[in-house]
C-alpha positions in Angstrom: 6.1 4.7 20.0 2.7 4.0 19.8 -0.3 5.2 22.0 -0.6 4.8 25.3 -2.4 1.7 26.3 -1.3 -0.4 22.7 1.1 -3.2 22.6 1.3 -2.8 18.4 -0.3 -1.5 15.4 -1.0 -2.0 12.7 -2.0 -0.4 8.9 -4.2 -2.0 5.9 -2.8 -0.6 2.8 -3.9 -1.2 -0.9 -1.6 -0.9 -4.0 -5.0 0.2 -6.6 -2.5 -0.1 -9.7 -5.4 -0.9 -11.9 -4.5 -1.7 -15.5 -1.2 0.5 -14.9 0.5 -2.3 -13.7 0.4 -3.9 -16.9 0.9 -1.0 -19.2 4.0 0.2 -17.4 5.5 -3.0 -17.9 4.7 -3.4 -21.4 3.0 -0.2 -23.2 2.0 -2.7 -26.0 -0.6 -4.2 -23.3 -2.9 -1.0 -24.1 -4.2 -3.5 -26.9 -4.7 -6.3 -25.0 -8.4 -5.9 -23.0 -8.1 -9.3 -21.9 -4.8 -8.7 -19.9 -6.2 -5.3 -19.1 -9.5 -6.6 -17.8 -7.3 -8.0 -14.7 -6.9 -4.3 -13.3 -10.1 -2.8 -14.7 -11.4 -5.5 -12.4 -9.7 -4.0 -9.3 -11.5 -0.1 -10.1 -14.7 -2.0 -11.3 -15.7 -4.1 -8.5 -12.4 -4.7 -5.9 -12.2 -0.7 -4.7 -16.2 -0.7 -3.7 -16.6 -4.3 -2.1 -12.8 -2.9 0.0 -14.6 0.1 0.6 -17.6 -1.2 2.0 -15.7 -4.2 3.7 -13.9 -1.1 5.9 -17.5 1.4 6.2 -18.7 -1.5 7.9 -15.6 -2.0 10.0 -15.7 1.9 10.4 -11.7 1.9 8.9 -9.9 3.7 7.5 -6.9 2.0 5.4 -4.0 3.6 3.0 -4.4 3.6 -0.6 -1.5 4.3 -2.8 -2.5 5.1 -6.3 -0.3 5.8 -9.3 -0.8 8.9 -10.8 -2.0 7.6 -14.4 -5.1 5.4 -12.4 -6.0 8.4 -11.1 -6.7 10.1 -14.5 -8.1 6.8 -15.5 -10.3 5.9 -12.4 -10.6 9.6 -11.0 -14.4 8.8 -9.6 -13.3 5.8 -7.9 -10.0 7.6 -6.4 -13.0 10.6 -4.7 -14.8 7.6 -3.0 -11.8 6.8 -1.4 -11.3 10.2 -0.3 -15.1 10.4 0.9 -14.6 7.8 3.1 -11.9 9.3 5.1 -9.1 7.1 3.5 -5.5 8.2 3.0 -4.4 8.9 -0.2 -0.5 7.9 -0.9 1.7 7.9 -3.8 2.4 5.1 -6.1 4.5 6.5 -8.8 3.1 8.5 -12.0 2.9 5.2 -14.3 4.3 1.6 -12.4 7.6 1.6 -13.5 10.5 0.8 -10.7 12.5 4.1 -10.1 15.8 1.6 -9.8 15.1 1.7 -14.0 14.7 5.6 -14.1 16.9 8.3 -14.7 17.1 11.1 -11.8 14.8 13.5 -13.8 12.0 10.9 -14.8 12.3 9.7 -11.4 11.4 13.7 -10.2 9.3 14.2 -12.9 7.0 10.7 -12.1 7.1 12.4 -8.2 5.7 15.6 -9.6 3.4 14.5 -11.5 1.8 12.1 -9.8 1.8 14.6 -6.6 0.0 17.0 -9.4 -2.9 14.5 -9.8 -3.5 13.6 -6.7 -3.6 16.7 -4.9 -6.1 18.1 -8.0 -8.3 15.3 -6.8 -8.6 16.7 -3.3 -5.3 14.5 -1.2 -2.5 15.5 0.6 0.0 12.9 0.1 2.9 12.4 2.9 3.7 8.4 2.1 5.1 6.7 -0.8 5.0 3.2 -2.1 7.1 3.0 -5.0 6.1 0.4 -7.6 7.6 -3.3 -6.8 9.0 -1.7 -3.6 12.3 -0.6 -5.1 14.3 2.4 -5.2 16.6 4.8 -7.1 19.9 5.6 -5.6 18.6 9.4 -5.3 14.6 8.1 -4.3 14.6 8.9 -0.6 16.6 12.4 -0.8 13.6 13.2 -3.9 10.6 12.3 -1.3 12.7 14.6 1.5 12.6 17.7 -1.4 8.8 17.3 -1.5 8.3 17.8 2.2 6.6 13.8 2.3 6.9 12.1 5.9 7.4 8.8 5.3 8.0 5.7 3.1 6.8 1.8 2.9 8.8 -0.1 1.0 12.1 -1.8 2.5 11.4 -5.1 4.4 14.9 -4.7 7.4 12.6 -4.3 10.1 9.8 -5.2 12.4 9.2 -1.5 13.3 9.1 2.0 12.0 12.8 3.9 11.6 14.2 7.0 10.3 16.2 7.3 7.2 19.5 9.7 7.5 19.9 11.9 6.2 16.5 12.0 4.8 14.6 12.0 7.6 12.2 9.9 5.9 10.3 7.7 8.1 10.5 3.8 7.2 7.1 1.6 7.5 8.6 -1.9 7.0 7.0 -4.3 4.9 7.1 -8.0 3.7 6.2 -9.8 0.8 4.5 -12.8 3.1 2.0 -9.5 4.1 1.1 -8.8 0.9 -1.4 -10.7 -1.1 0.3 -10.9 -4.5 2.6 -13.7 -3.9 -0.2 -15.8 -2.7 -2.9 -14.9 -5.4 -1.4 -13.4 -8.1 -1.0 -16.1 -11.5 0.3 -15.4 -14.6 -0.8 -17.5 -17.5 2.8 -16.9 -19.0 6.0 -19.0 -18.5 7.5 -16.1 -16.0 5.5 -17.0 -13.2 4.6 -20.8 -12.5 3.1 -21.0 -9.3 -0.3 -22.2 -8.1 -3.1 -19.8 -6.5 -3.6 -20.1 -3.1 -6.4 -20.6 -0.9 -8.4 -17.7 1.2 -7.7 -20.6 3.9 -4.1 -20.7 3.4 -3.4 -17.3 3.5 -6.0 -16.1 6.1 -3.8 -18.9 8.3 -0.7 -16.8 7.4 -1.3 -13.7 8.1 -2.7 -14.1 11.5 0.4 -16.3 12.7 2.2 -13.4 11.6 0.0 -11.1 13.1 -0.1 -12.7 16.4 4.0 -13.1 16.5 4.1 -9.1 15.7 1.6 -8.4 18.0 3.2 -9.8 20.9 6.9 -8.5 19.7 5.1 -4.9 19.8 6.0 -4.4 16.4 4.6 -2.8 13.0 1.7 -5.2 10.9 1.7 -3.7 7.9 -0.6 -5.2 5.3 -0.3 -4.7 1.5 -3.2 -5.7 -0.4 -4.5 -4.9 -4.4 -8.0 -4.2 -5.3 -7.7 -6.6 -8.1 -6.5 -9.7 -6.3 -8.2 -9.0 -3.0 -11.2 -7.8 -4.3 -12.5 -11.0 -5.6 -15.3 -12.1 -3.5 -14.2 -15.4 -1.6 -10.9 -13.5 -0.9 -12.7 -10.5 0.9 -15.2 -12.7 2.8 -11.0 -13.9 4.3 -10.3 -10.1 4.8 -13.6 -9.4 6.7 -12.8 -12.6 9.2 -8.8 -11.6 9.2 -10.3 -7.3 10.0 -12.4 -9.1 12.7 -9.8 -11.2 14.7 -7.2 -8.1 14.3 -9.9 -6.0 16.1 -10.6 -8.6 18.9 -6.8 -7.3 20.2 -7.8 -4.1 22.5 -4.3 -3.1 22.7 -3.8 -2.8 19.2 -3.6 0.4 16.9 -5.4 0.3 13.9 -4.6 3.3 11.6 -3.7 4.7 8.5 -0.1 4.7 7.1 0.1 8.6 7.4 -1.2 8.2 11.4 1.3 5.5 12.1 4.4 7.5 10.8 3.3 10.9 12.2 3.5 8.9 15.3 7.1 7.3 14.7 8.0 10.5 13.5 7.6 12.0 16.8 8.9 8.6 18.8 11.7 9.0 17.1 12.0 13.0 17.7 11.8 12.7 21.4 14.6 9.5 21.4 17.5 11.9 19.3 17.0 14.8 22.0 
């Protein structure tokens, strides 16, 4: 499945929900710029220290935006796109499709497809927001002509969806930075913050497991929780070991299923 001469591979992805995240879930938030300070931070200061962490890496990563950030923040959705990045979609606000209707699920597709491709992408991946679906979600991509999806956690490796045909990027909420640094001041979510140290020790066990299984790494980061200094100092070491594996692939989510895509192609014959 993967090119000749790699064992695995592997995909950095970022989730740049901004202050959508906190809007969708409560429109009364609008009012609040302290809680909205938390994803102004991620467009403010997380997307250019990410984007800078990967020029210097020469990267390129996956960044799924919702459509609504992408009005908001439209000049930090063009650097991404000037620095070769992959543009997915995210959803038009950040609401879960399992909670919309069939048409406001279309009509968050449509739009947010709109927006993006008037900024200059070409979306072919979705990320829905909090990795859920709608019971009509995948056949709704399929109608768009999109490739592939990241969002179920079944797998270790990239699979097809029937009948869709959508390709599957498996993910895992150990590889994604939210359960570890996210913390919310309410009563919902009493948990501690994590260390750069504790994490940065988690993903590469992970890492190295999947590496040697052959499988998919998929990483799932957010500008505002990895963007904070300390924690993308533990990115650029965590970029740097992944790199020291010659037999990995490192590419974009797009690359990755184009590749399964046609894997899987050649296996049905």
């Amino acid at each position: 499945m993967w090119p000749e001469g790699k064992r695995a591979a592997a995909a950095l992805t970022f989730d740049f929900d901004a202050e959508e995240v906190w809007i969708a879930e409560d429109p009364a938030n609008v009012r609040r710029p302290g809680v909205l300070s938390q994803g102004t931070y991620g467009a403010k200061v997380g997307v250019p220290l990410i984007l800078e962490l990967l020029a210097r890496h020469d990267l390129r990563a996956t960044f799924f935006v919702p459509g609504r950030v992408a009005e908001r923040h439209p000049g930090r959705v063009e650097e991404i796109l000037a620095g070769g990045h992959e543009l997915g979609l995210h959803g038009f606000t950040h609401r879960s499709p399992a909670r919309l209707g069939d048409d406001e699920e279309a009509d968050e597709l449509d739009h947010s497809i709109a927006v993006l491709s008037g900024l200059g992408a070409k979306p072919t991946g979705y990320r829905s927001p909090s990795w859920d679906f709608g019971d009509h979600t995948l056949g709704l991509l399929a109608a768009r002509g999109l490739l592939y999806s990241s969002n179920l956690m079944d797998d270790i490796r990239p699979y097809r969806h029937e009948p869709s045909g959508i390709i599957e990027l498996p993910v895992q909420w150990m590889l994604d930075d939210a359960p570890h640094f996210w913390f919310d001041n309410g009563a919902s979510w009493p948990k501690k913050i994590s260390t750069p140290s504790e994490v940065l020790e988690i993903w590469r066990a992970e890492f190295s497991a999947m590496h040697r299984l052959g499988a998919l790494f998929v990483l799932t980061m957010h500008p505002q929780l990895i963007g904070r200094p300390s924690r993308v100092e533990m990115l650029d070491e965590f970029v740097t070991f992944v790199r020291s594996h010659g037999d990995l692939w490192l590419a974009t989510a797009g690359e990755i299923a184009a590749a399964a895509d046609a894997a899987l192609n050649v296996r049905d014959v």
